[in-house]
C-alpha positions as CSV (number, residue, x, y, z in Angstrom):
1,X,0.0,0.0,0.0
2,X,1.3,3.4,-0.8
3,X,2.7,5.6,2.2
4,X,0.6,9.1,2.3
5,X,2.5,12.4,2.9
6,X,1.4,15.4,4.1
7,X,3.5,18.3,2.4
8,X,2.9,21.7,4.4
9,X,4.4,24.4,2.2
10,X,3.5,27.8,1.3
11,X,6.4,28.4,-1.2
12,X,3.5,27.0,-4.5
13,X,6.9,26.1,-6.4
14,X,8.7,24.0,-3.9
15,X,5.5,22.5,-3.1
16,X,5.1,21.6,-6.6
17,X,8.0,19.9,-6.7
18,X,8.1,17.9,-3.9
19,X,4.6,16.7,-4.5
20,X,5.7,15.7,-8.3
21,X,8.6,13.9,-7.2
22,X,6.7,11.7,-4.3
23,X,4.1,11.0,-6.6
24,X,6.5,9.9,-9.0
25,X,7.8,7.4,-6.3
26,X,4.6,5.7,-5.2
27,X,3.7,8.1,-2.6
28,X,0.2,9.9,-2.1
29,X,1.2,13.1,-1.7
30,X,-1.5,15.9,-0.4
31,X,-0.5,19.3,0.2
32,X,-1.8,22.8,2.3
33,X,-0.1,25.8,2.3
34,X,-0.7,26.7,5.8
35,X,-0.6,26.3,9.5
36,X,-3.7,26.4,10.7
37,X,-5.1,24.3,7.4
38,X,-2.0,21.6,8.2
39,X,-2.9,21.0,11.9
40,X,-6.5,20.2,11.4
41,X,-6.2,18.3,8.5
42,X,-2.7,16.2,10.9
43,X,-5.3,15.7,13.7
44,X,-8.1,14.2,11.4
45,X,-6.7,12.2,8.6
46,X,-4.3,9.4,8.9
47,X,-1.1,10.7,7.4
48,X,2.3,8.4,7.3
49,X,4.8,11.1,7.4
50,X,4.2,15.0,6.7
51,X,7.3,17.6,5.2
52,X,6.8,20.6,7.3
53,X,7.7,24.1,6.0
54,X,8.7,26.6,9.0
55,X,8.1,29.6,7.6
56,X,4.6,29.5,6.8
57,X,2.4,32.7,6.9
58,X,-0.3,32.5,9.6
59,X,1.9,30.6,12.6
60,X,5.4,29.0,12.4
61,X,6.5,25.7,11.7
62,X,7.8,25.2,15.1
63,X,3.6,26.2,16.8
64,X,2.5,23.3,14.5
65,X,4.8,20.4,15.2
66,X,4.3,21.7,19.2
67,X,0.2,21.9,18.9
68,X,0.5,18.3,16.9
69,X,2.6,16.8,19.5
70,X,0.7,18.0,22.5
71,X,-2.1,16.6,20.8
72,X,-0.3,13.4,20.6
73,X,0.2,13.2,17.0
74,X,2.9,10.7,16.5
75,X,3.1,11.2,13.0
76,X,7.0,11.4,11.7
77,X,8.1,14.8,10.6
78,X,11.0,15.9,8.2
79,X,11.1,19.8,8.6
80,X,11.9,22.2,5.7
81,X,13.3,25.4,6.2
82,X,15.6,27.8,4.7
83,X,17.4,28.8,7.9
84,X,20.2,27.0,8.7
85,X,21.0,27.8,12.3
86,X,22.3,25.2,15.1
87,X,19.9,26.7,17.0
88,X,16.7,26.5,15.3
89,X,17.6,22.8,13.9
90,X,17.7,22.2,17.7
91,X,14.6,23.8,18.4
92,X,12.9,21.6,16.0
93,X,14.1,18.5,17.2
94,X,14.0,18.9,20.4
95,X,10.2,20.6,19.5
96,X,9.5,16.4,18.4
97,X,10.6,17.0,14.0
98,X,12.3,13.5,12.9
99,X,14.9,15.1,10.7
100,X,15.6,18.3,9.3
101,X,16.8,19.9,5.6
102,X,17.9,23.1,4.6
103,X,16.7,24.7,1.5
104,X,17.9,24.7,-1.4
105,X,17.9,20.9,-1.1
106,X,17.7,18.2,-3.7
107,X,14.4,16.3,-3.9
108,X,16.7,12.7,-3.9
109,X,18.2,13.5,-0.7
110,X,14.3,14.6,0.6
111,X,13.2,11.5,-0.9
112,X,15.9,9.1,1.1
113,X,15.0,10.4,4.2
114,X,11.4,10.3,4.1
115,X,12.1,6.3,3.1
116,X,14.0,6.3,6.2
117,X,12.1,7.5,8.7
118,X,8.9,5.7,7.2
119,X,11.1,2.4,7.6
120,X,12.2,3.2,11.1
121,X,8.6,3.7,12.2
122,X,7.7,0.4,10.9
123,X,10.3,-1.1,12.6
124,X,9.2,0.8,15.6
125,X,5.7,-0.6,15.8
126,X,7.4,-3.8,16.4
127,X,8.1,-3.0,19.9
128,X,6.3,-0.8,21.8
129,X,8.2,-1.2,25.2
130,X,12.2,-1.2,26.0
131,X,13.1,-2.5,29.5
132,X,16.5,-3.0,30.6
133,X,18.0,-3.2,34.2
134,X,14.5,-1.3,35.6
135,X,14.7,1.1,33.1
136,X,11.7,1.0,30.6
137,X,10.8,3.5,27.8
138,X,7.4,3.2,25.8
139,X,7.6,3.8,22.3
140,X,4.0,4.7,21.7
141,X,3.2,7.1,24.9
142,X,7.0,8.5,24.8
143,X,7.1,7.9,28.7
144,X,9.9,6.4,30.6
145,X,10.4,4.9,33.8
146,X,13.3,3.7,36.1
147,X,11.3,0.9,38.9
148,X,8.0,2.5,39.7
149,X,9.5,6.3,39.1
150,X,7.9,8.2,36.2
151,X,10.4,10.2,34.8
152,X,11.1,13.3,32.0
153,X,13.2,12.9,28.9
154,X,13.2,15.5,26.2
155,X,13.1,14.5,22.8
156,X,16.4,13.8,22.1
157,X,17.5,12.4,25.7
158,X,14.5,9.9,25.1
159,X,16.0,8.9,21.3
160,X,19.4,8.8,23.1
161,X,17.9,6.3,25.6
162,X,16.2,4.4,22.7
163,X,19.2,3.8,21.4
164,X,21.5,2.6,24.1
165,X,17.9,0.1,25.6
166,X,18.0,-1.1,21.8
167,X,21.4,-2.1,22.5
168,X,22.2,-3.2,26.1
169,X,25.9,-4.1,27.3
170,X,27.1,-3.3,24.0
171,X,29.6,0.0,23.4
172,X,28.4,2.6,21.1
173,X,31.1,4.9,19.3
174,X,30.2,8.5,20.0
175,X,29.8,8.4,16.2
176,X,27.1,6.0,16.4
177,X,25.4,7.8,19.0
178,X,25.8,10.9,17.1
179,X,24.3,9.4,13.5
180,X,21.8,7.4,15.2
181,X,20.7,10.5,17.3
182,X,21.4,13.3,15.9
183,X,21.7,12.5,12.4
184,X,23.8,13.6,9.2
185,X,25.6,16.7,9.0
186,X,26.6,17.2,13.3
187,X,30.2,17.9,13.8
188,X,31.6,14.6,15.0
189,X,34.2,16.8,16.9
190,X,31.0,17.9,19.1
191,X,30.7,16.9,22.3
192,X,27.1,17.1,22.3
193,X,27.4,13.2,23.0
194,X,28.9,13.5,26.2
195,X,26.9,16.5,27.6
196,X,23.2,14.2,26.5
197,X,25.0,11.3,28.4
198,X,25.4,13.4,31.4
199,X,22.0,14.5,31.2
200,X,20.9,10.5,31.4
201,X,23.1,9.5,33.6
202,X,21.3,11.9,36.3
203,X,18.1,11.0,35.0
204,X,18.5,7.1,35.1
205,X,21.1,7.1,37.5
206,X,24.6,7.2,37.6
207,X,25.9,3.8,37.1
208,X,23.5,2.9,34.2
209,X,25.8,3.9,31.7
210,X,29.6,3.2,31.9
211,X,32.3,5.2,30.2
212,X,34.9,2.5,28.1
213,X,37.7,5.0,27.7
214,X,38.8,5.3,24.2
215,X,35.8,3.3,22.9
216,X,32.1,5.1,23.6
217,X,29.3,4.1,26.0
218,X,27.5,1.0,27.3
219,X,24.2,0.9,29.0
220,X,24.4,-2.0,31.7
221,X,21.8,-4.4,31.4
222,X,21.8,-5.2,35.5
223,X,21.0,-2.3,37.9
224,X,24.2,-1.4,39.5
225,X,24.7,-2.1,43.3
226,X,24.1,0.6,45.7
């Protein structure tokens, strides 16, 4: 069955475009030009991935993908824009976006990593709860949990998390962490990998993940003893 797409752009052009091209490759492409327009039609048809403009000219890119995820819409979300700050690429993944391109972009590399993230969803609904040494993240709900103790992840700490409960007593490269968590083009000199570690390591407590000097991180798959 064909994968829909939601395409939010207000740019007629680059809308144009992208729609053409996803068409071309199977996809059912459907496209609005607006905020407003974009979140009600999100929160009432059943979309498998929508492209997501930020500058679009009633509210911002960044109030949709907020009001859709405090709504609890799931849906993955490759965001378009033509700034190219860290700090707004931040904002919109730590604001719940999937991945993120910069315009001017070419449609092949758009096209490869809507395949992507519609693969890694699938793969996704296979497992809707990780649980390793007490700690337990659900995929669905986004919530995790160390014993009985609800606690909060941001976006990217939770993907973080994902990744290292996907992969318990095993070491992870800071490279893989950064790919797997933050994507393409992140300066693997960054460490970005470190500081989210030390956020998690507060979070799920400080012997859950172990530094192997010289090699990455592993997540230990028994509690440590207190």
């Amino acid at each position: 069955m064909s994968s829909s797409v939601l395409i939010v752009e207000d740019e007629r052009r680059i809308a144009s475009f992208i729609e053409k091209g996803l068409r071309a490759n199977g996809f059912v492409p459907f496209c609005v030009s607006d905020g407003a327009t974009a979140l009600d039609v999100a929160m009432t048809a059943d979309f498998d991935l929508i492209v997501l403009d930020l500058g679009l000219p009633d509210m911002n890119g960044f109030t949709v993908l907020r009001r859709l995820r405090h709504a609890g819409v799931r849906v993955p979300v490759v965001v378009l824009t033509a700034r190219d700050g860290v700090r707004d690429t931040v904002a919109a993944l730590e604001g719940g976006a999937d991945d993120y391109m910069s315009k001017p972009f070419r449609f092949e590399e758009l096209l490869a990593r809507v395949r992507l993230r519609l693969r890694s969803e699938r793969a996704a609904e296979e497992v809707t709860v990780l649980s390793v040494g007490g700690i337990s993240l659900d995929l669905r709900t986004r919530r995790a949990r160390v014993g009985p103790r609800s606690i909060d992840l941001t976006a990217r700490e939770f993907l973080l998390a994902e990744t290292f409960l996907r992969h318990p007593g095993q070491v992870l490269a800071r490279e893989q962490l950064l790919s797997a968590v933050w994507g393409y083009d992140y300066d693997p000199g960054s460490n970005i990998v470190d500081v989210y570690v030390g956020y998690l390591r507060r979070k799920l407590g400080a012997g859950t993940i172990t530094t192997v000097r010289g090699m990455g991180y592993r997540l230990e798959p028994e509690p440590p003893v207190e």
